[in-house]
C-alpha angles and dihedrals in degrees: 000000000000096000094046094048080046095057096043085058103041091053083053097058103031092095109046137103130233093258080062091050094054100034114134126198092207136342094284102043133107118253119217091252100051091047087053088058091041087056089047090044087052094052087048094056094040090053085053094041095051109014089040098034089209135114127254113284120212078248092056098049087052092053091047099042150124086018103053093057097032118195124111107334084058089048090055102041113026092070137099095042126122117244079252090076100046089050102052082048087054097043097040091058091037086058098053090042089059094040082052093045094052091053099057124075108239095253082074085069080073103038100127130216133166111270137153103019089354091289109159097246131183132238085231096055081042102057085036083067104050094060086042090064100041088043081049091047094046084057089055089044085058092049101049085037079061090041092052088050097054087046095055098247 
């Protein structure tokens, strides 16, 4: 299911420049490239969070942002970059995600651990979320790809 929601993206980005990659809406939106390093920041954390069993240290959220929170630092700093360098970082952290996945037996996918308000949470609901929000951020790719078009971008 990764892999599939991967290939779909990634058949939504390939083409574009880098003015489509940094298209706002408005002055508080996502661009699609910031949306694209926010998807790669996610995996990241998720790889700490379930391969590592550990919590987030200040070093990692420095490493994952600003692209894991967004907002106006990413604003600021995810822009000016080819669709070439969104993808290796894509593909860089998805290859580590399934050499790690091959290694674990699959009763590893509901090993629990306490997660968002110390709820006990599963690998498997984890790893589900992360494709949910990239499959939720390809849909607002689509839409800011049809916005551009009826801008004139």
């Amino acid at each position: 299911m990764m892999e599939y929601t991967r290939v779909t993206t990634l058949a939504e980005v390939k083409d574009l420049t880098i003015e489509q990659l940094d298209f706002l809406i408005n002055d508080e939106a996502n661009s699609i490239g910031m949306l694209l390093d926010h998807m790669n920041s996610v995996e990241k954390a998720y790889q700490i969070n379930t391969f590592e069993k550990r919590d987030y240290t200040d070093e990692d959220i420095q490493i994952l942002n600003p692209g894991l929170e967004l907002g106006t630092t990413a604003r600021e700093q995810i822009k000016g970059n080819p669709v070439e360098f969104y993808l290796e970082q894509l593909e860089h952290t998805r290859e580590k995600t399934i050499e790690t996945f091959q290694t674990l037996p699959d009763t590893w996918l509901f090993e629990q651990r306490p997660f968002w308000d110390g709820e006990l949470t599963n690998n498997y609901f984890k790893w589900f979320h992360v494709m949910e929000d990239e499959l939720n951020h390809r849909g607002q790719i689509r839409l800011i790809k049809k916005i551009m078009r009826k801008s004139g971008e």
